[in-house]
C-alpha positions as CSV (number, residue, x, y, z in Angstrom):
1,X,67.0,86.8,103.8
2,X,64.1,88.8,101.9
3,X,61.4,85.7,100.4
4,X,59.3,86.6,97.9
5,X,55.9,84.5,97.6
6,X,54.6,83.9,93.6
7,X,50.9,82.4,92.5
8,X,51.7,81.0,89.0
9,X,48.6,80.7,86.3
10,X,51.6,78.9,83.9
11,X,53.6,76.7,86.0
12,X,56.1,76.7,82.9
13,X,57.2,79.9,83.8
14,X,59.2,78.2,86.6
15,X,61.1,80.8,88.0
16,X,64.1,80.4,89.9
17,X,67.1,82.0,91.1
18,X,69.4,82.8,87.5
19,X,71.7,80.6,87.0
20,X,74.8,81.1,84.5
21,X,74.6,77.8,81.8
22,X,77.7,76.5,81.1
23,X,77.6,75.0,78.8
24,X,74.7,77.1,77.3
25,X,73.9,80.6,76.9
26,X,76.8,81.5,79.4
27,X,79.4,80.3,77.0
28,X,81.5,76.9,76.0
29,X,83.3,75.1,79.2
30,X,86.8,76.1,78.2
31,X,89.3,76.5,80.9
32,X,90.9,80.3,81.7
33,X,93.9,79.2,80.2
34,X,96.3,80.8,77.2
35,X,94.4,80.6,74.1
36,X,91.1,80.0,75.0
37,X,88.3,82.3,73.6
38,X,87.0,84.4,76.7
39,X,83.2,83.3,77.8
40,X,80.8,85.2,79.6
41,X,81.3,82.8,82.8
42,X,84.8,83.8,82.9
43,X,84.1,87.3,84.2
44,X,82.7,87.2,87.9
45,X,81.0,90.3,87.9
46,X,79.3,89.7,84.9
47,X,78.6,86.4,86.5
48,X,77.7,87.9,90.0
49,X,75.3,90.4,88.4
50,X,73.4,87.7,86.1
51,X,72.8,85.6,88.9
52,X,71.3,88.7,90.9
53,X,68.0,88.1,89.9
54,X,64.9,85.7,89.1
55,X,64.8,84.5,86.2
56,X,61.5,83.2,84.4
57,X,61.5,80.5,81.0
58,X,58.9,80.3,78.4
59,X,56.0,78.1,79.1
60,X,54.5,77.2,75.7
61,X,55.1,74.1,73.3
62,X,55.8,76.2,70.4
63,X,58.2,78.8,69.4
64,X,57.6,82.8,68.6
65,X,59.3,84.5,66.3
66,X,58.6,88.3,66.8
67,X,59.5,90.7,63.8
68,X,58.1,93.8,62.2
69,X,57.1,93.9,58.3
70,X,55.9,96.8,56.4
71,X,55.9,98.5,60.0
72,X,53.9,96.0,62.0
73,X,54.4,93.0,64.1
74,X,54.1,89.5,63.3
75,X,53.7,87.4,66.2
76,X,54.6,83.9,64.2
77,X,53.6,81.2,66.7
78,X,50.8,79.0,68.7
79,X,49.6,79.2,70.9
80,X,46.6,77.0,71.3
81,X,43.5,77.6,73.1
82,X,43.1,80.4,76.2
83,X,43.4,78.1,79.4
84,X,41.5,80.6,81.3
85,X,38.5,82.5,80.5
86,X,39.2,86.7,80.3
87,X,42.5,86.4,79.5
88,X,44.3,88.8,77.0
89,X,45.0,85.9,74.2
90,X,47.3,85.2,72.5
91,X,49.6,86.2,75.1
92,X,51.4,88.8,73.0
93,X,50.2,92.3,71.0
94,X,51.7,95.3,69.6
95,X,52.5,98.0,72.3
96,X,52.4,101.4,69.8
97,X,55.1,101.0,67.0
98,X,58.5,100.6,68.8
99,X,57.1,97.6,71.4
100,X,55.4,94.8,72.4
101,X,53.7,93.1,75.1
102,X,53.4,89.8,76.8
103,X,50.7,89.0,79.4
104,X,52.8,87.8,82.2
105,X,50.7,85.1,84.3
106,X,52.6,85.3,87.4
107,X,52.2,87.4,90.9
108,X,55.4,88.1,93.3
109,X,54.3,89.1,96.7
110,X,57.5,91.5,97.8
111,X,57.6,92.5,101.5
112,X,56.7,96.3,102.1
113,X,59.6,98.9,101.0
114,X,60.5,96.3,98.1
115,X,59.6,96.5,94.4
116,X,60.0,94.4,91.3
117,X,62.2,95.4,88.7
118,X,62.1,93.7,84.6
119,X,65.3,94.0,83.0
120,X,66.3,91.4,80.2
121,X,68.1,88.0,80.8
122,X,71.5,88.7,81.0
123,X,71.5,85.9,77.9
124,X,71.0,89.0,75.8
125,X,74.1,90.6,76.7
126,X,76.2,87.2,75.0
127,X,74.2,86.8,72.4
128,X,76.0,86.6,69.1
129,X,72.5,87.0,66.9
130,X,70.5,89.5,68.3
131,X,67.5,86.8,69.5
132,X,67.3,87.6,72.4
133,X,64.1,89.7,73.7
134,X,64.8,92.8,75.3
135,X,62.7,93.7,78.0
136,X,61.6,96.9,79.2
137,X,63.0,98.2,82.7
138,X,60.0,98.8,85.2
139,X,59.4,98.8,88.4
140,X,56.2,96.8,90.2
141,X,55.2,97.7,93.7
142,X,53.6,94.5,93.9
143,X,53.8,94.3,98.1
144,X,50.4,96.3,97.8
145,X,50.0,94.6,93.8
146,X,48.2,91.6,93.3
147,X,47.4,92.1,89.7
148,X,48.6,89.9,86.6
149,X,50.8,92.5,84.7
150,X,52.0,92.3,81.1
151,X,55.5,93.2,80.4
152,X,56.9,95.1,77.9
153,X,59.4,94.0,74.9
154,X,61.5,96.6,72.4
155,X,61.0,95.5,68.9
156,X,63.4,93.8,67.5
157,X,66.4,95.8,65.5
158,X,65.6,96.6,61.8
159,X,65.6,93.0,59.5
160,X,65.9,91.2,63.3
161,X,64.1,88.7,65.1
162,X,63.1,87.5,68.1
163,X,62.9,83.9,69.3
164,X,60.7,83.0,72.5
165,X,61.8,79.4,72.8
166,X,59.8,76.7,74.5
167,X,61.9,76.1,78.2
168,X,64.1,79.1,77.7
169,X,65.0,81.8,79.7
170,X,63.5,85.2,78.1
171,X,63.7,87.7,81.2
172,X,64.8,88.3,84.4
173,X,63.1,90.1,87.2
174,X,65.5,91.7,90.4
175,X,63.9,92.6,93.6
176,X,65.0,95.9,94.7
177,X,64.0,98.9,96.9
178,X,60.8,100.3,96.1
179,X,62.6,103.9,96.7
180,X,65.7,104.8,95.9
181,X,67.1,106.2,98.9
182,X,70.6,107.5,97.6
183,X,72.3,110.9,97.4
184,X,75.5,111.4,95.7
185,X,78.3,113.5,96.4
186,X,82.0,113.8,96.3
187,X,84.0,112.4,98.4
188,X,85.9,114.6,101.1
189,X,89.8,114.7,100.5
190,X,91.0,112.2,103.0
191,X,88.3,109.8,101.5
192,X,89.9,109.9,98.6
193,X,93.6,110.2,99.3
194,X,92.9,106.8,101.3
195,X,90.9,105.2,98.0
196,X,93.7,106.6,95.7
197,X,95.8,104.7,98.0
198,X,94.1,101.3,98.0
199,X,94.1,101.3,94.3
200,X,97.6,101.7,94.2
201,X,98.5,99.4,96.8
202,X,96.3,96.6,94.3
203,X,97.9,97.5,91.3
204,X,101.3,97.1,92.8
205,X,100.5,93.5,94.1
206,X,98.7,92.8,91.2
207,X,101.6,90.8,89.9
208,X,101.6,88.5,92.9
209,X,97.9,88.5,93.2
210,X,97.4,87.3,89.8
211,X,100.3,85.5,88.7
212,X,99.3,81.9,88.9
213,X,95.7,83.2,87.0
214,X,97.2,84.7,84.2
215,X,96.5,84.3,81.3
216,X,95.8,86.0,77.2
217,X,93.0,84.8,75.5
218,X,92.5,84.3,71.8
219,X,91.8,87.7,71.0
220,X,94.8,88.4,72.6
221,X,93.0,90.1,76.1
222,X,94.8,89.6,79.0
223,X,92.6,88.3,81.9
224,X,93.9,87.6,85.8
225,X,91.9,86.3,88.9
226,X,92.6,89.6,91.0
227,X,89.3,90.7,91.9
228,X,88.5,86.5,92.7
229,X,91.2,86.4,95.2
230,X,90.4,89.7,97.0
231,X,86.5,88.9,96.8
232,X,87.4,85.8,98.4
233,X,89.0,87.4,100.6
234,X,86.7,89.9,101.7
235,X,83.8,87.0,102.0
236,X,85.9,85.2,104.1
237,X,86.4,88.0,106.8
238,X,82.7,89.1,106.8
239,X,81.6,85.4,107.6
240,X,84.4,85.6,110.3
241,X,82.7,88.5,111.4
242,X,79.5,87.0,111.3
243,X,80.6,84.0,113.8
């Protein structure tokens, strides 16, 4: 288990492990059953990914409503007084004409070899509105670190807004390797043959697999729980392994 240690200036920015809200921003608690309109929760990789990283919630009382008029930003919110002399405030400027910022007032400590990488809250990817902020990829050494960073934002699209909403998630930060350490190449013949293979071998048993999971949603997309029952699977033997 790799633990990460955080200082917090804003305890509001309570970060935690992701988790998918159902109901909530992961979609409506309907059953996977015929006729249902497909939610986010009902895909576990989408599910498996969200809930990969840490995510963090906005700590102030009022809401923000980022746009761009005439070509510049309007950060409509407040924000109150600075609760700590020297810091950048309001919290949030104009970052050249495509971007903003927001003074971030936390520190992760990541052991040595890991980094920390912004990405936005997988919220954005099920949002109907376009609300959501977007943040910037970028990676933070912060094992060797210590500083208070700001984050970046892309502006919101053309006639858009965005809505920073008191106790809402608004990012999500993934711990990762500080390098990365891959190499990529095509697989050697047998390799393949034997993947080929294993594909096959799925599809073929995917009608007993999936039968009991089956079902079409409302837009008519067939869904199947597959990939649950062989992850399953393949958790089970590793913890066997494990013991």
């Amino acid at each position: 288990m790799t633990t990460i240690r955080y200082r917090l200036y804003e305890p509001r920015l309570a970060p935690r492990r992701t988790r998918v809200e159902v109901p909530g921003w992961g979609g409506t608690k309907e059953a996977r059953q015929d006729g249902a309109h497909e939610q986010g929760w009902h895909c576990l990789p989408f599910v498996e990914g969200a809930q990969y990283g840490i995510e963090l919630f906005y700590p102030y009382e009022h809401e923000l409503r980022v746009s761009q008029q005439n070509g510049r930003f309007v950060f409509d919110g407040e924000f109150g007084p600075s609760p700590s002399p020297g810091l950048q405030w309001p919290p949030f400027r104009a970052f050249g004409e495509g971007y903003y910022t927001y003074q971030l007032l936390l520190d992760l400590k990541v052991p040595d070899g890991m980094a920390v990488r912004t990405e936005p809250h997988p919220r954005f990817y099920l949002s109907a509105v376009d609300d959501v902020p977007l943040a910037v990829p970028a990676l933070l050494r912060t094992s060797w670190w210590p500083m208070i960073n700001f984050v970046v934002f892309k502006a919101p699209p053309k006639g858009g807004m965005h809505v920073f909403r008191p106790g809402e998630p608004f990012m999500q930060l993934c711990i990762v390797p500080a390098e990365p350490d891959l190499a990529l190449e095509p697989m050697p013949l047998e390799e393949a043959a034997e993947r080929e293979m294993q594909s096959r071998r799925i599809h073929a048993s995917r009608e007993t697999l999936g039968r009991d999971t089956r079902w079409t949603s409302s837009t008519d997309t067939v869904f199947d729980g597959t990939y649950r029952r062989i992850l399953g699977a393949a958790r089970a033997r590793d913890k066997a392994a494990e013991g």
